[in-house]
TIMINU-417621 format. One line per 8 residues: their letters; for each residue x negated, y, z negated of C-alpha. Coordinates in steps of 0.5 Angstrom, whole numbers, plus 500, padded with zeros to 3 digits. Each point is the difference from the previous one (the first is absolute). Layout:
<pts>
A = X Y Z | ...
</pts>
This chain:
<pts>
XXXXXXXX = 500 500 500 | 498 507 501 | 498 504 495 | 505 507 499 | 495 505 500 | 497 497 506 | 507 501 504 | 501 506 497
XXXXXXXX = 494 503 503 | 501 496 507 | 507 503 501 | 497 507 497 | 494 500 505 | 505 499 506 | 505 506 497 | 498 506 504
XXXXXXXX = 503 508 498 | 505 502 505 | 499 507 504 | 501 507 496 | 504 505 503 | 505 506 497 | 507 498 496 | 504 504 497
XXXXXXXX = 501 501 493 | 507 496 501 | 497 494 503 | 493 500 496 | 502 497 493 | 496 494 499 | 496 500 505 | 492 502 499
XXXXXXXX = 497 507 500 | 494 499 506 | 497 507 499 | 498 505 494 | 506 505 499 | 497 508 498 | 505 505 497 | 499 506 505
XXXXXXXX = 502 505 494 | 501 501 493 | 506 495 497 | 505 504 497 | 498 505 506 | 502 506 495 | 500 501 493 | 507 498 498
XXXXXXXX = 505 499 494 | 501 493 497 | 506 502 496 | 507 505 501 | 499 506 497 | 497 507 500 | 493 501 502 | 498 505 495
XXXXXXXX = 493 503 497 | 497 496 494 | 499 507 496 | 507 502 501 | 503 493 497 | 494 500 495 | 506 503 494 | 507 497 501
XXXXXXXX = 505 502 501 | 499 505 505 | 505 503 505 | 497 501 508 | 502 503 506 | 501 494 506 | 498 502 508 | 502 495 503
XXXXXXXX = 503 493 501 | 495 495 503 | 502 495 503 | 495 493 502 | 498 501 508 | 501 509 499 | 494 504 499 | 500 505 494
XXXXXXXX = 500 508 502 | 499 503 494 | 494 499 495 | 502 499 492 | 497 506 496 | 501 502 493 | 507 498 497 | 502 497 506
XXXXXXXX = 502 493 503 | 502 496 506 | 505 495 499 | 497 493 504 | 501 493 502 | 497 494 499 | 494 500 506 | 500 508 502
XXXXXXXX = 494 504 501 | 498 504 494 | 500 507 501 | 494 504 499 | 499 502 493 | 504 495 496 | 496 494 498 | 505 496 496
XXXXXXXX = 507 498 501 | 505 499 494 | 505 495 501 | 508 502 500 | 501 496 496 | 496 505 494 | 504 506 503 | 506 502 501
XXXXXXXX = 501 499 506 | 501 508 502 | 500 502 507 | 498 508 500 | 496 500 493 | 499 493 497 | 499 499 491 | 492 495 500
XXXXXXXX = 503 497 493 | 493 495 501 | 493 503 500 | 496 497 506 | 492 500 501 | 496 502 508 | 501 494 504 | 506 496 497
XXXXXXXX = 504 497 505 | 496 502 505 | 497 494 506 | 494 503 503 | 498 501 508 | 496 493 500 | 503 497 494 | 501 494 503
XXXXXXXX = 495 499 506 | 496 506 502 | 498 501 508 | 494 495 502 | 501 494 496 | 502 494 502 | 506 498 497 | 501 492 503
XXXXXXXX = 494 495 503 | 501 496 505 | 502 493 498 | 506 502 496 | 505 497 501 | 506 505 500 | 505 501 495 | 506 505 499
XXXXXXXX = 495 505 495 | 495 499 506 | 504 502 506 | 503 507 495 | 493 501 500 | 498 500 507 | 507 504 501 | 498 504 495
XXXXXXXX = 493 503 504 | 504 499 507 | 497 494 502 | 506 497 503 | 497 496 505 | 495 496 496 | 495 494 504 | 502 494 497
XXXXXXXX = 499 492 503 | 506 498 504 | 506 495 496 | 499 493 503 | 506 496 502 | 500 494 497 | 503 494 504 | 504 495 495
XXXXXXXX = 503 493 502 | 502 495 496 | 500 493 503 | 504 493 500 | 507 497 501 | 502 500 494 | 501 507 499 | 506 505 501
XXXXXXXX = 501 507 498 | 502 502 494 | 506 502 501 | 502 493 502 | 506 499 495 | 501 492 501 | 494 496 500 | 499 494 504
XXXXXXXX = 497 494 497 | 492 500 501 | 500 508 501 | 497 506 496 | 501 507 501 | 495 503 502 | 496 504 493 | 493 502 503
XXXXXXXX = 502 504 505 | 504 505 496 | 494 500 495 | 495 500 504 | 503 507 505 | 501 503 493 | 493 499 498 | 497 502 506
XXXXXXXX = 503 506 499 | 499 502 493 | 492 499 502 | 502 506 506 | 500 496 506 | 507 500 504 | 502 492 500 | 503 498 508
XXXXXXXX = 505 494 499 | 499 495 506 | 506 495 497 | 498 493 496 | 498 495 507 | 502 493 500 | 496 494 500 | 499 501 508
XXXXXXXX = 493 501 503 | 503 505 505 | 504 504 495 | 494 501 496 | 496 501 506 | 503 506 502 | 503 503 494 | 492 500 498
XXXXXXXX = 498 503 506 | 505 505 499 | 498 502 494 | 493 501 502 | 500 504 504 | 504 505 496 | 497 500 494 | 493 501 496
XXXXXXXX = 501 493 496 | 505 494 501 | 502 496 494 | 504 493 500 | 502 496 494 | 501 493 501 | 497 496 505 | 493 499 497
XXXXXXXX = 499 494 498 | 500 493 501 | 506 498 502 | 501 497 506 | 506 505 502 | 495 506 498 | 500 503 507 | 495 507 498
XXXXXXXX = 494 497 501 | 502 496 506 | 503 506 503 | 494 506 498 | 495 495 502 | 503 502 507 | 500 508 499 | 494 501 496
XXXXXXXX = 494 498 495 | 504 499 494 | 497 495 494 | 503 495 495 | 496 501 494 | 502 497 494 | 500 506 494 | 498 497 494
XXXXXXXX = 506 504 495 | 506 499 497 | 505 500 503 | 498 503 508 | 495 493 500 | 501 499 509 | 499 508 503 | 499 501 507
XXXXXXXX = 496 507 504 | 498 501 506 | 501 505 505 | 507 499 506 | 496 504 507 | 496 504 495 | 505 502 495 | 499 497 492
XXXXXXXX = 504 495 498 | 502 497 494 | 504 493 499 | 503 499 493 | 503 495 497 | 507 498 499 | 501 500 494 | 503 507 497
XXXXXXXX = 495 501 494 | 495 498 505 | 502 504 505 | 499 506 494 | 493 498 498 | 496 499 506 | 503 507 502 | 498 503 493
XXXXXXXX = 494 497 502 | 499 501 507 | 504 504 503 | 501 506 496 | 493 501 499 | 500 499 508 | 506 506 501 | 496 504 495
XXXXXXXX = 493 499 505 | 505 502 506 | 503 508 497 | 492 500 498 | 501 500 492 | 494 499 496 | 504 496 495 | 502 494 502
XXXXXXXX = 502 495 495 | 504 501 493 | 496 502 494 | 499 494 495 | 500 502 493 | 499 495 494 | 505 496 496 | 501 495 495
XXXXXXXX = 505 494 502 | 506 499 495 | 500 492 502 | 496 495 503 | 499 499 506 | 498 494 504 | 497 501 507 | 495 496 506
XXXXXXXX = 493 502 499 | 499 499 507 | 504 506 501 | 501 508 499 | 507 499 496 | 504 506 501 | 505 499 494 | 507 504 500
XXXXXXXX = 500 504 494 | 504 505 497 | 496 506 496 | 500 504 494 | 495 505 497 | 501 500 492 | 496 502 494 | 495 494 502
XXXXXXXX = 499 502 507 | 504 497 506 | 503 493 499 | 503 495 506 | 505 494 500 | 501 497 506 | 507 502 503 | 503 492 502
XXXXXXXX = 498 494 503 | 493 501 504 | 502 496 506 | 499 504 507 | 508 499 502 | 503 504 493 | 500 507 503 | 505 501 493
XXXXXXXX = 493 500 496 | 496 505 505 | 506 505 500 | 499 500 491 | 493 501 502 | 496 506 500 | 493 498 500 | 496 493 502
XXXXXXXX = 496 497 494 | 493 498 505 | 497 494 497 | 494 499 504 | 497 493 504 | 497 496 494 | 504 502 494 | 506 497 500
XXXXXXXX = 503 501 494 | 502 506 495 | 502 499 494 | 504 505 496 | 497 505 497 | 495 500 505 | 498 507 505 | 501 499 508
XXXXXXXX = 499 505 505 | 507 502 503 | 502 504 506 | 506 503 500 | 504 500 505 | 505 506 499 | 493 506 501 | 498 503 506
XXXXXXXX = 492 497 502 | 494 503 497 | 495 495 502 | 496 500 506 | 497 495 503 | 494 500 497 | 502 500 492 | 505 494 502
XX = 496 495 504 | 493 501 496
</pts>
């Protein structure tokens, strides 16, 4: 059997970055900053006010209460005509520019809220309630790397200095195909004896696009060498990376290998993990593909293990694997030592730190326990079993990645 790692680097080796170009901030959520973005001027641009109030001078607020003379009304987005000078004030919005010679702001709440004069009832020193021109960015720095991947605070950001077309690697489109007679679709209200319905490709379409790929459904194909052949040769053409379920095994009706042995250089190799253990990669007329597993749980842990980091490689992101932290399990376990185990658990971080149970029955077709899961406890080639009590490195599989190749394959 080969080893993980020594899959895992063979896939990742195979994976190329797709091209950059400028996407809009609508479109540009979790895909992967390719160049450095510079704040072209001062952010806020102007000195402003945090608070609604009055815009005052601190030596006139100094001993309250104390009655001034408003000038204006300074609503955001307006520019201030007059400048505030002794036993004066200009009554002001949340984020309007501060007018010359005010240089505090009492909030209305510590007034009367008075219109052509205004009662100060609290005392208020120079600079309070006041953002500064720069405060958040000041012009010239960098405010976002390349190889971050773009979050709804990282696109205010880049909005917030005009970046509005910002170079990011391009969304690769994911082929999804589940293979076999047995399956139906979900929607299959009455079950025939000997069928299924079809749980992987649901899954495994969400997944896909959780890791910030678009997935593109080619149906389930039946066990016909003819179906498949050009459902998979469709599929190649289309997108960046084609993934099956099913069909990888040894049984005599297990038509992938036969079929991808005529469309490209594909390999059968046997994994050796728990579940996830027959595994095929290669490549459909130069597209990567990943053969899967049928069984769901399988099919969920091979993608954890390869198909995700090979998304993540794709948008061009540094991190391409789940962060793993240390946990101690609450019961024993019993595992192959021939194998890298990825036992379902469920997590809890308490006074003695983060503990795991697992979530149900370990076998690779009860979906039930890895939808209670929120991590997998990794027992590693050699160990085979843990005992309560005892620490294993868990990796959690409701976080965003912050491995990169480097730390997870050493």
């Amino acid at each position: 059997m080969r080893p993980l790692v020594d899959a895992q680097r063979a896939v990742l080796a195979a994976v190329k970055r797709l091209p950059v170009m400028a996407m809009g901030l609508r479109e540009a959520r979790g895909l992967t900053l390719a160049e450095a973005v510079t704040a072209p001027h001062d952010i806020p641009p102007f000195p402003n006010s945090a608070m609604d109030g009055y815009a005052v001078r601190a030596a006139d607020v100094s001993d309250v209460p104390v009655v001034l003379n408003v000038l204006e009304d300074l609503p955001a987005g307006t520019v201030p005509r007059e400048s505030v000078g002794p036993g004066t004030a200009v009554k002001i919005m949340t984020g309007a520019p501060m007018p010359d010679g005010a240089d505090a702001i009492v909030p209305v709440e510590a007034t009367d809220a008075g219109s052509t004069t205004v009662e100060i009832r609290e005392r208020a020193d120079a600079g309070d309630h006041i953002r500064l021109a720069g405060g958040d960015v000041v012009a010239g720095t960098v405010v976002l790397e390349p190889g971050i991947r773009l979050t709804a605070a990282h696109l205010g950001v880049l909005a917030s200095v005009g970046a509005a077309w910002p170079h990011v690697h391009r969304r690769p489109l994911v082929g999804i195909l589940s293979t076999g007679d047995e399956l139906v679709p979900p929607e299959t209200m009455n079950l025939e004896r000997g069928k299924i319905r079809d749980s992987n490709r649901i899954s495994l379409r969400h997944v896909v696009e959780e890791a910030g790929a678009v997935a593109v459904d080619f149906g389930i194909a039946p066990d016909d060498p003819v179906v498949l052949r050009r459902a998979l040769g469709h599929a190649a053409q289309e997108c960046d990376l084609v993934v099956t379920s099913g069909g990888v095994s040894m049984g005599e009706y297990d038509l992938v290998k036969q079929v991808l042995g005529e469309l490209g250089g594909v390999d059968f190799w046997k994994v050796a993990m728990q579940p996830g253990k027959p595994f095929a990669f290669g490549d459909l007329d130069g597209t990567p593909f990943f053969g899967l597993p049928g069984n769901p749980v399988s099919v969920m842990v091979s993608f954890e293990q390869f198909v995700r980091p090979s998304i993540m490689k794709l948008l061009g992101s540094a991190a391409l694997f789940r962060p793993r932290i240390a946990g101690t399990m609450t019961q024993d376990v019993v595992t192959n030592p021939a194998k890298t185990v990825f036992v379902r658990v469920a997590t809890s971080n308490g006074s003695n730190g983060w503990e795991a149970t697992p979530s149900g029955a370990q076998g690779s077709n009860v979906l039930s326990a890895l939808a209670a899961a929120d991590a997998f406890a990794v027992v590693d080639v050699g160990r085979g079993v843990v005992e309560a009590g005892e620490t294993v490195p868990l990796e959690m599989i409701r976080w965003p990645e912050s491995r990169t190749a480097e730390e997870a394959l050493a």
